[in-house]
C-alpha positions in Angstrom: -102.0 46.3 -54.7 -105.2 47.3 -56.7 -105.5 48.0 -60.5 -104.6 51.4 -61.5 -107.7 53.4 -61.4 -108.2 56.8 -63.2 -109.7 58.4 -60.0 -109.9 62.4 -60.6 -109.7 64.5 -64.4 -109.6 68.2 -64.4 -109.4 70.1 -67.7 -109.0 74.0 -68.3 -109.0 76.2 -71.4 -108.4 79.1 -72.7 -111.2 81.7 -73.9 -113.2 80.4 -76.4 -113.8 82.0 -80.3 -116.7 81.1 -82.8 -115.0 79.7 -85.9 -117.0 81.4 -88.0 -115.5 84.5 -86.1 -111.8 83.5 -86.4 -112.5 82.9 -90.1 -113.8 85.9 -90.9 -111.4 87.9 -88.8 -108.6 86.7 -89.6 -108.1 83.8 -91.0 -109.7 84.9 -95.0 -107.6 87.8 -94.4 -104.8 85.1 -93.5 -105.5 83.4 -97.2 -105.2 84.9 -100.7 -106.7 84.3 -104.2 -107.8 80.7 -104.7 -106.5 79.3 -101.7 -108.7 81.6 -99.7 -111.3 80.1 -101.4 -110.1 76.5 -100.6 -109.5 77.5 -96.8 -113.2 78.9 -96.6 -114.6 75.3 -97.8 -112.1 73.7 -95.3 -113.2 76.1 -92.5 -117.0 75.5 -92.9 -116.9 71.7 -93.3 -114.3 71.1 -90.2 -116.8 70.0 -88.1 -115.7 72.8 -85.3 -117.8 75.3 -84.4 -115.7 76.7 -81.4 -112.1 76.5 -80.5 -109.4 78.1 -77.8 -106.5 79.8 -77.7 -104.6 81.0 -75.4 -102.9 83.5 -78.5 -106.2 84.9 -79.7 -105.7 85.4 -83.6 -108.4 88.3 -83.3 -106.4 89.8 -80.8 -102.8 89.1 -81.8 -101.1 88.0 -84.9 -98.3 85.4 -84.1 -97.6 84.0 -87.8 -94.7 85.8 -88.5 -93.3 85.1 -84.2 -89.6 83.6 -84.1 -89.4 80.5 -82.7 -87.7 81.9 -80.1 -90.3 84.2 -79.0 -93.3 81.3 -79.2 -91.3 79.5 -76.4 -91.1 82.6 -74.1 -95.1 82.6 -74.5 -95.6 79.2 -74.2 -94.4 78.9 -70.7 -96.2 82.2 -70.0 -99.6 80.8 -71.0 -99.3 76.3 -70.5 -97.9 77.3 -66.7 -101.5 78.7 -65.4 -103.3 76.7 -67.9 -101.2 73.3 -66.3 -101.7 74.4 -62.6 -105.9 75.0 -62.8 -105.6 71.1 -64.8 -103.6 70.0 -62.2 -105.3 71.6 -59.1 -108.9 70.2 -60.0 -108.2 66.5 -61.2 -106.2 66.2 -57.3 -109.4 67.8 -55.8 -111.7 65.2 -57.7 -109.3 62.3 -56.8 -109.4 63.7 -53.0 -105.4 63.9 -53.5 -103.4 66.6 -52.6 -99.9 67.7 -54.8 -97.6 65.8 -52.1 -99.1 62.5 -52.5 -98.2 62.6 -55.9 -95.2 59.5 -56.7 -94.8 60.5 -60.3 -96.0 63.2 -62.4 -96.1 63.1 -66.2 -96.0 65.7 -68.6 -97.3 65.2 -72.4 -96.5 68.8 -74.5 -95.6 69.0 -78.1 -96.1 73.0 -78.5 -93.2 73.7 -76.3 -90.2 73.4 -74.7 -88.2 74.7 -71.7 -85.9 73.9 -68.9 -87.0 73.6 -66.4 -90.2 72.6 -68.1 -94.0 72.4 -66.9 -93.1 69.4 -65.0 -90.5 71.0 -62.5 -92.3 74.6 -62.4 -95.7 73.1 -61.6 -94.2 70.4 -58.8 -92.2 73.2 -57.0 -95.7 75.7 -57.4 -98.3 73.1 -56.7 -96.4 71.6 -53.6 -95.1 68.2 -54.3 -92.6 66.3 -52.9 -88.6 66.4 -53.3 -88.7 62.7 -54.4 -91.5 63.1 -56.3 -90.3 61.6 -60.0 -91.0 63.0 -63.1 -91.2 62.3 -67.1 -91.9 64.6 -70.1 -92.8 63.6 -73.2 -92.0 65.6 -76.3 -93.2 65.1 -80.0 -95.5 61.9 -79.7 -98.6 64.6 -80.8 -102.2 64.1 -80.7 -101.8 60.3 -78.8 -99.4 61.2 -76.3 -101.9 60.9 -73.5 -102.3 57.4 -74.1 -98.7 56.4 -73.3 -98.7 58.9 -70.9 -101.6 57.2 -69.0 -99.7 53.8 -69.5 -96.4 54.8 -67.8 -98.4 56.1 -64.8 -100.4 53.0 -64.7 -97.2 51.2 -64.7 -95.6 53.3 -61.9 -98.9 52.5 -59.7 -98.8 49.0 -60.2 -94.8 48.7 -59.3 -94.7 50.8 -56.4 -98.8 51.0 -55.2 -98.2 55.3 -55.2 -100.7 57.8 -57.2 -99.5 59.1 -60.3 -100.6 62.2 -62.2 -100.5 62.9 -66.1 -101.3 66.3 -67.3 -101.1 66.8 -70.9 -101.1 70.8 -72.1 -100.7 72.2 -75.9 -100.5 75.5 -76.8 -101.6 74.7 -80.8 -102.6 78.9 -81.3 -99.0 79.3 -81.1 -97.9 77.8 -84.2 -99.8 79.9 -87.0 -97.7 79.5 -90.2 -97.1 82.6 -91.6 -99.3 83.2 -95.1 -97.6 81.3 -98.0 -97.9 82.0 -102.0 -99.0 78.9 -102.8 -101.6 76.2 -102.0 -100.7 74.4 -98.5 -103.4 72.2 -98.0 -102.1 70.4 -95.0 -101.4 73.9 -93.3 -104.8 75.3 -94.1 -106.6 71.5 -92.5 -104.3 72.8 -89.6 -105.1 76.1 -89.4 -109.1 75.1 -89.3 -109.2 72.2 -86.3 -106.3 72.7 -83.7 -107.1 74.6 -80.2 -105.9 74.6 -77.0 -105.9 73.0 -73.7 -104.8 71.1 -70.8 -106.2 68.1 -68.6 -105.1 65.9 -65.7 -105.6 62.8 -65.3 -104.9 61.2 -61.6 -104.3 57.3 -61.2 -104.4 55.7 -57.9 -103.6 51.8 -56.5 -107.5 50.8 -56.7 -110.8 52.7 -55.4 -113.5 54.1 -57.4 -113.3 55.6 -61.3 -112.1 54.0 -64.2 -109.4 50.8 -64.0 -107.3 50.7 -66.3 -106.8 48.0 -67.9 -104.9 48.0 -70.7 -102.3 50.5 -72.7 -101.6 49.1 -76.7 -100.6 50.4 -79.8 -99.4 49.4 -83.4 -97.3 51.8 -85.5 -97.0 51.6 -89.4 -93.5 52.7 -89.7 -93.9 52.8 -93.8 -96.1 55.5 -93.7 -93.7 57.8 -91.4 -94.2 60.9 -93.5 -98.3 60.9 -93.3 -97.7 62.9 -90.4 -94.9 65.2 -89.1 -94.6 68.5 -86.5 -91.6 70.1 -87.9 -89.6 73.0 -85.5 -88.6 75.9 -87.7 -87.8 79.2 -87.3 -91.4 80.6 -87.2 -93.0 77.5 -85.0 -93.8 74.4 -85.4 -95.1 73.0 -88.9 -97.8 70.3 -89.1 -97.5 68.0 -92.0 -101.2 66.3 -92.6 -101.3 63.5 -95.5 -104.5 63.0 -96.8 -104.0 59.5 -96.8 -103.7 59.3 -93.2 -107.3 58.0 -93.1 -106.9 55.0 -95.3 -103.8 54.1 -93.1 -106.4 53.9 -90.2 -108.8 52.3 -91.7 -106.3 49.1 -92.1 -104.9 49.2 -88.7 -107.7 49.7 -86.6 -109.6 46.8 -86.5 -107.2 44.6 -85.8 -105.7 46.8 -83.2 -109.3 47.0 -81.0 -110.8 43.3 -81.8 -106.7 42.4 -80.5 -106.7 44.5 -77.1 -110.6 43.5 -76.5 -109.8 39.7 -77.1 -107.2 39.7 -74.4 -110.0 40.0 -72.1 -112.6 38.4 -73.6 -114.7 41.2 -74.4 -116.2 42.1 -78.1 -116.9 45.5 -80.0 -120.8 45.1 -78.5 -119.5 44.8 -75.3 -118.3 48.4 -75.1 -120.8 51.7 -74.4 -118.2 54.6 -73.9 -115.9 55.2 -77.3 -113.6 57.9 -76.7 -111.4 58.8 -80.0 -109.2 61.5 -80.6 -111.1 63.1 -83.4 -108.2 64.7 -86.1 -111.0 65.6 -88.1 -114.5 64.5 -89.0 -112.6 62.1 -91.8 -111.5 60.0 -88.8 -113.9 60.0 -87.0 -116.0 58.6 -89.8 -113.3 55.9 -90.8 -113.5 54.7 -87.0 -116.9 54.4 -86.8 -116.9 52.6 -90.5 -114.0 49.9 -89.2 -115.5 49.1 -86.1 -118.9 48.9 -87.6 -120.4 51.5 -84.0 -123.9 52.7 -83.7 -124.2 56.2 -85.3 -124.6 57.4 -81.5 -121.2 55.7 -80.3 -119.0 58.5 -81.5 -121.5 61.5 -79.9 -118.7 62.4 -77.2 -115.9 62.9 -79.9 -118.2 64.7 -82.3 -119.3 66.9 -79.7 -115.7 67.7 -78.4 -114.6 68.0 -82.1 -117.5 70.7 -82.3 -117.1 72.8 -79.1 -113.3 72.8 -78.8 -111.5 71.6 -81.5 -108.6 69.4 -82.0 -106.6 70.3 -79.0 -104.0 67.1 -79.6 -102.8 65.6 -77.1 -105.3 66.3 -74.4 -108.6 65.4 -76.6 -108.9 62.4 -75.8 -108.9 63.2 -71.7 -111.1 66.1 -73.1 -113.9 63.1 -74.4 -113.0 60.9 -71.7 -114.5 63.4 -68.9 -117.6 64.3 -71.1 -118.2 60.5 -70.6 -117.6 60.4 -67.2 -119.9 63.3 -66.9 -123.0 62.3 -68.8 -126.3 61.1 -66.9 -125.0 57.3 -67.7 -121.6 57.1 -67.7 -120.2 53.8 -69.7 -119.3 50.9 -68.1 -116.3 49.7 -70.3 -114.3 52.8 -72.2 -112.2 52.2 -75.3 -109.7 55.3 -75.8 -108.4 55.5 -79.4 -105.6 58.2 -80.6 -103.6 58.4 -83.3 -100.2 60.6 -84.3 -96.7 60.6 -86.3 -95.6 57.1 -86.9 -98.3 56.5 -88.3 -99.2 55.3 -84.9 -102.8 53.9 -83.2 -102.4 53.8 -79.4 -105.5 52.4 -77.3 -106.4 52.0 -73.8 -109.4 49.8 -72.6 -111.3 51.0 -69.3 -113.6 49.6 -67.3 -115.6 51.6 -64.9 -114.3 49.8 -61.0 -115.8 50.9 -57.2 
């Protein structure tokens, strides 16, 4: 059997909004006193200058939403989103729905039985014994193990595989607090929404995957939590997630490219999930990169936001797309844990 090769990506997204636009419509309206202007300094120095949502603040306030009623949406609004994802990344791999062996689902902006993963194989066609898996609550690096238990499934049984990751972030607007919440205001200014697909096939042209890794720095669980309450989810944000990632990093890519003899300067394509210009900047600092190496995460950070767990699928098919695509791809994400999951690429066919 061939390696598992990531041959077709499709991505769709919501309508886009100017940030400047969602601040000034809503969002300084959404802020009071001094923390309005905190929030304004957060909003202008986010390094986002568009975003999506499929729950348009502009056009509907859901801060003050039950949980309850979130949910209902969500499926309204991730099933369409899911199915045009799905639908092109098969067309690009020259697959159609019922040669699909297992479908993944990555989501952790909602949740329903059945979920995406049953709706979307009943309306895209797949097979009966088609298997599925959803995973729930890993965050902004879920594609990463995502794209490792397909890769997996290839290898053991030589059968295509398909990951889509979908988040609905617009859903979860906090509703406006007295006090100072940083964390929720840093929130408030990156996430977005969107979902991709990713198809991986036993060999062929696109991108071989070669390896799925990870580290997780269990003492620093709190940096980073996604709480359910009743009025959505909550992000908690630690501003010391940075420094976490600055000592893991390293270590985590000089590790994964060792085990195949490859160096730091062996790699053109960077793709990392960019939480905010912060990381972005640690990152490049760690792994001592060009100043160009982090263009396609910059770029995404800038036209659609964070949209977690799909951003890094989002940079990944910029790369592909560019006049030169990279030979050998590193994939970098990070989320609650504190966990760094990787994935080395190398382009094959």
């Amino acid at each position: 059997m061939g390696v598992p090769v990531i041959a077709g990506l499709g991505a769709a997204q919501p309508p886009a909004a100017a940030q400047d636009e969602l601040w000034t419509g809503f969002f300084a309206k959404h802020f009071s006193g001094t923390t309005r202007a905190l929030a304004e300094r957060i909003f202008a120095n986010s390094g986002v200058s568009r975003r999506q949502a499929a729950v348009n603040p502009l056009l509907e306030d859901v801060s003050e939403w039950p949980t309850e009623r979130r949910m209902r949406r969500y499926q309204v609004e991730a099933l369409p989103l899911g199915k045009e994802a799905v639908s092109r990344a098969l067309t690009a791999a020259g697959l159609d729905a019922g040669d699909i062996g297992l479908f993944v689902v990555c989501s952790c902006t909602g949740y329903a039985t059945p979920g995406l993963d049953i709706l979307l194989a009943r309306d895209l066609g797949m097979a009966p014994d088609t298997q599925r898996m959803f995973v729930g609550h890993m965050g902004c690096y879920a594609a990463l193990p995502g794209l490792g238990a397909a890769s997996d499934f290839v290898t053991a049984r030589g059968r295509p595989a398909l990951l889509l990751c979908a988040e609905l972030t617009s859903l979860h607007i906090q509703p406006p607090g007295a006090r100072v919440d940083t964390q929720q205001i840093v929130s408030h200014a990156l996430f977005s929404d969107a979902a991709v697909a990713a198809v991986v096939v036993p060999g062929g042209r696109g991108y071989a995957l070669r390896e799925v890794t990870s580290v997780t720095d269990t003492s620093t669980a709190d940096h980073m939590t996604w709480d359910v309450t009743d009025t959505g989810f909550r992000m908690g944000l630690s501003p010391k997630v940075p420094q976490v990632l600055s000592h893991h990093v390293r270590g985590l890519v000089d590790e994964l490219l060792a085990r195949h003899g490859w160096t730091i300067a062996e790699v053109d394509g960077w793709a990392v999930h960019p939480g905010g210009p912060r990381i972005l900047n640690v990152v490049e600092r760690e792994l001592a990169l060009p100043a160009a190496a982090l263009a396609a995460s910059r770029a995404t950070l800038d036209e659609h936001g964070n949209c977690s767990s799909p951003t890094v699928l989002l940079i990944l098919d910029r790369l592909c797309r560019a006049e030169r695509p990279p030979q050998r791809v590193v994939m970098l994400a990070f989320g609650p844990g504190l966990t760094l999951y990787a994935a080395l690429l190398d382009r094959a066919g």
